[in-house]
N, C-alpha and C positions, 0 to 999 in steps of 0.2 A: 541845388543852389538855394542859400536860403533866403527868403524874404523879411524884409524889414519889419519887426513888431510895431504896432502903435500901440503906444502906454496915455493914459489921460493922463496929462503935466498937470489940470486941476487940482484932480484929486490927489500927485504926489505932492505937490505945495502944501494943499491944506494939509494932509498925514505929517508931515515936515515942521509945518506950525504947530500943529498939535502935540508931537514930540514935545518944540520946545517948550511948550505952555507948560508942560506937563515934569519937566525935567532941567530945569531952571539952570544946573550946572554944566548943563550940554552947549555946545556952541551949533548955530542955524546949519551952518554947513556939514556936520557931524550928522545931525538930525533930518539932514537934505538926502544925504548918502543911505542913512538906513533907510529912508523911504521909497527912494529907489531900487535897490537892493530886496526889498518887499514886491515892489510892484512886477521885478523883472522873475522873483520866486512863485508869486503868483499867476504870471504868464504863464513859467513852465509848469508849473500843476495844471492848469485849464488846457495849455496842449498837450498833457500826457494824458489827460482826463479825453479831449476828443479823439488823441488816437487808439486809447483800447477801447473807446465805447465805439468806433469804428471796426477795428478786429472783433468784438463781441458781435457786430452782427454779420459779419463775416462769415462766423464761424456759425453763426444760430446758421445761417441763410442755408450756407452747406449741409450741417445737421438736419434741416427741413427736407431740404432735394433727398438726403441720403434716405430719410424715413418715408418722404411718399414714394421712393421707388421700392424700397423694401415692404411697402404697405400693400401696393401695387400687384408685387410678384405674388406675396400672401395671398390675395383676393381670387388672382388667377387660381393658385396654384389648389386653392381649398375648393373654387369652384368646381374645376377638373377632376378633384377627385372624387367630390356628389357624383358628379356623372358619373364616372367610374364606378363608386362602389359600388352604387344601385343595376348595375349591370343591363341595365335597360337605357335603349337611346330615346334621349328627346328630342330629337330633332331640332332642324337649325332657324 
């Protein structure tokens, strides 16, 4: 389900006015639309922005687990093999 965006109606007005200031042959209403239109393009960048910067740490998070267990195994498995090579026990 999705939820309702909240846009600032401020700042669409003034972007709106400033249009028209700026574009004399435009009509308010014309210049109301594009700024909206902006506002609602801007929402979806900022939500496509938080949902990979939410996968990215995702995937880091995953990558971490995966490297300290394979970090892990390493440490064991170099330790084990000191003892080993040196064919003498050290005791526990």
């Amino acid at each position: 389900m999705k939820t309702a965006r909240k846009y600032n109606r401020s700042e669409i007005m003034k972007r709106a006015w400033y249009m028209q200031s700026c574009w004399k042959d435009m009509s308010f209403s014309y210049c109301l639309k594009r700024a909206w239109d902006e506002a609602k393009k801007e929402q979806d960048r900022l939500e496509r922005k938080v949902q990979r910067e939410a996968e990215q740490a995702t995937r880091y998070r995953a990558n971490m687990e995966a490297a300290s267990k394979i970090t892990d195994e390493a440490i064991l498995i170099s330790t084990m093999e000191s003892y080993y090579r040196s064919g003498v026990y050290s005791g526990d």
